[in-house]
C-alpha positions in Angstrom: -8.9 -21.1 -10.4 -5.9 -19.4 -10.7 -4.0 -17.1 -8.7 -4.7 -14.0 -11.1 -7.7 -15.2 -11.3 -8.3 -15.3 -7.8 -7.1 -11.9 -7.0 -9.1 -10.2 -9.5 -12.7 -12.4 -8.0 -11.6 -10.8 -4.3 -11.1 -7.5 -5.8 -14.3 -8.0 -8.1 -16.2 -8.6 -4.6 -14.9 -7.5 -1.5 -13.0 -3.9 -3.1 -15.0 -1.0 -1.6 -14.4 2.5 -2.2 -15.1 5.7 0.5 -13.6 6.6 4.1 -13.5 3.7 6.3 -11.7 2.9 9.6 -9.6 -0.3 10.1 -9.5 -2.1 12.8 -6.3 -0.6 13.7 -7.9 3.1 14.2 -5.9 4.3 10.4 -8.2 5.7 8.0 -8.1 4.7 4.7 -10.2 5.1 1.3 -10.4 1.9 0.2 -11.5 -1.7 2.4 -11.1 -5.1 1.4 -14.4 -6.6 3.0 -13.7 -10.3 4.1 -17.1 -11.3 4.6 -17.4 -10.3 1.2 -15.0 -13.4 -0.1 -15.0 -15.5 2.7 -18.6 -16.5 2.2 -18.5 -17.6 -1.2 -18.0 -21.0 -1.4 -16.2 -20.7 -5.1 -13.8 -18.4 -3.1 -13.2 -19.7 0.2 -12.4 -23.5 -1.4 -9.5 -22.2 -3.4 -8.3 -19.7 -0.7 -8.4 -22.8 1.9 -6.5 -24.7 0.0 -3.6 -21.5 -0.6 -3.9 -21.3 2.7 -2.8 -24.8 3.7 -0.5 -24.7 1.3 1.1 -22.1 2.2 1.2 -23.2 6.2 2.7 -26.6 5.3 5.8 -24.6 3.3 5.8 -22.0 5.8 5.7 -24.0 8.9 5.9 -27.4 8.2 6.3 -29.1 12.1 2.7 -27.6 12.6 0.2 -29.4 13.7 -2.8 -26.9 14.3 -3.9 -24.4 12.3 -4.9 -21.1 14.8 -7.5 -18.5 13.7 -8.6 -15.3 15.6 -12.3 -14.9 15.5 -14.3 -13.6 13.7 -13.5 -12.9 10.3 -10.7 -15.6 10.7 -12.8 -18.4 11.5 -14.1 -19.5 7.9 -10.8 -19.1 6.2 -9.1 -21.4 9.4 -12.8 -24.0 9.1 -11.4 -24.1 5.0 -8.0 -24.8 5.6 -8.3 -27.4 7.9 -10.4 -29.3 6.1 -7.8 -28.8 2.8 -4.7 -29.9 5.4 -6.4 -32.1 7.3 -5.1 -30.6 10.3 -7.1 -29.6 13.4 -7.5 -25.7 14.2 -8.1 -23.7 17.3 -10.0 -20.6 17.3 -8.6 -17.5 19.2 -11.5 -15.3 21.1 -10.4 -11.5 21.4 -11.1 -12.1 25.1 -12.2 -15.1 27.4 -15.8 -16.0 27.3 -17.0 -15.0 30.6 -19.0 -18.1 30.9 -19.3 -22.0 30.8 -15.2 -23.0 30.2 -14.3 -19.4 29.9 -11.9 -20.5 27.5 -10.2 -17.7 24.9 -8.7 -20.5 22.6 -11.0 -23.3 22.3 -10.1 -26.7 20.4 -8.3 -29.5 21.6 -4.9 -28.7 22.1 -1.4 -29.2 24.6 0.9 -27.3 25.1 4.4 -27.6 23.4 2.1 -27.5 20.0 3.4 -26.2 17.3 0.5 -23.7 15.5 0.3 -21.8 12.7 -1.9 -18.8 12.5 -4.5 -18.0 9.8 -5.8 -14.2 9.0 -7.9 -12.7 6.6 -6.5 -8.9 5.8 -3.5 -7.5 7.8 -3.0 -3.9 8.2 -0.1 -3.3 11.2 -0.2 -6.6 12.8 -2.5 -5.9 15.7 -5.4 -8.6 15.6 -2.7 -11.3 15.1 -0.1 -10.2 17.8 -3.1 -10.6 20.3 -4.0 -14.0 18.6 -0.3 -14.7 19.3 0.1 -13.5 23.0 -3.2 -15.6 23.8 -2.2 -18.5 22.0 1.9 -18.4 23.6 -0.1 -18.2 26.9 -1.9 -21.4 26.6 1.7 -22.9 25.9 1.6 -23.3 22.1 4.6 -22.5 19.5 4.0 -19.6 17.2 6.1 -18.5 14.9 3.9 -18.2 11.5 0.8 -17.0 10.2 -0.5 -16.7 6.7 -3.0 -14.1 5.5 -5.1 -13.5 2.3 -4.4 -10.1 2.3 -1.7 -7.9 3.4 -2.3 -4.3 2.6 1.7 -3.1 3.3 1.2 -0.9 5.9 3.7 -2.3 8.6 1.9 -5.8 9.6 4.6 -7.4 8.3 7.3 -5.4 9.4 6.0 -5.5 12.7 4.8 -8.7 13.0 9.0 -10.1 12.2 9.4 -7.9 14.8 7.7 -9.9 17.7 9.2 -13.4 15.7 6.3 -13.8 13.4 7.1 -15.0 10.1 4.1 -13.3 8.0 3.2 -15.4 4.2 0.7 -13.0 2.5 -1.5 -15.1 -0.3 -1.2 -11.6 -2.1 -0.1 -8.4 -1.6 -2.9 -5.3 -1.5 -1.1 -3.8 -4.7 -1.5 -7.2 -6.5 -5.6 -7.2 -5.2 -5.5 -4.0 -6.2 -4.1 -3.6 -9.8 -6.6 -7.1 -10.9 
């Protein structure tokens, strides 16, 4: 599949028109529904192996791939297995049972990660991802993304040391 290709399959089925509200409280009249392309296998292959691609260029010392749950989870799961590299998963918050872990996976500290996101809007889901996972002792300093709708994620992202690699840009998504 091709990138064009690709773009215009994610816009095919995951573009939605009317008034939603993101994740980051802005409002906006369009919404690029993950669980929409992350949950077709004819998708998600190609976009896991982007994905690693993109994290081996981007940040090539890693040795984990990092993915916030939940809409991050699949995308991380398909990368992995196109890498070969181990992933964590990063919970909004600590379970509040069993390990009451927030990142679970095998893991020590000094590890060099690289995060995995679906669709970034200002940053926000990701900085967590990247406060939780710094805690814990790992190195992060990169994340790739299907999506990044150019709304200041990046921007702000550089700002906190995160190099951001978008598989596409909303405009691109958006023009298919």
């Amino acid at each position: 599949m091709t990138d064009a290709e690709l773009r215009a399959a994610i816009k095919r089925i995951a573009y939605l028109e009317g008034d939603f509200v993101l994740r980051s409280g802005r409002r906006s009249k369009y919404y690029l529904d993950k669980y929409r392309f992350e949950t077709q296998p004819e998708l998600l292959g190609p976009l896991g192996e982007r994905i690693a691609a993109a994290a081996r260029e981007l940040e090539p010392d890693a040795v984990r791939l990092a993915g916030p749950e939940l809409g991050a989870v699949p995308l991380t799961a398909a990368a992995a297995l196109a890498s070969g590299l181990p992933f964590l998963l990063v919970r909004k918050e600590a379970k509040d049972y069993s390990t009451a872990k927030r990142i679970e996976g095998v893991f020590e500290a000094g590890e060099r990660v690289c995060l995995v996101e679906d669709v970034v809007t200002t940053g926000g889901a990701l900085l967590s991802a990247v406060e939780a996972l710094r805690e814990a002792g790992l190195v992060c300093k990169s994340a790739v993304c299907v999506v990044d709708r150019e709304e200041g994620g990046e921007e702000e992202l550089a700002r906190q040391g995160i190099r951001l690699r978008p598989l596409f840009k909303a405009r691109d998504v958006l023009s298919s």
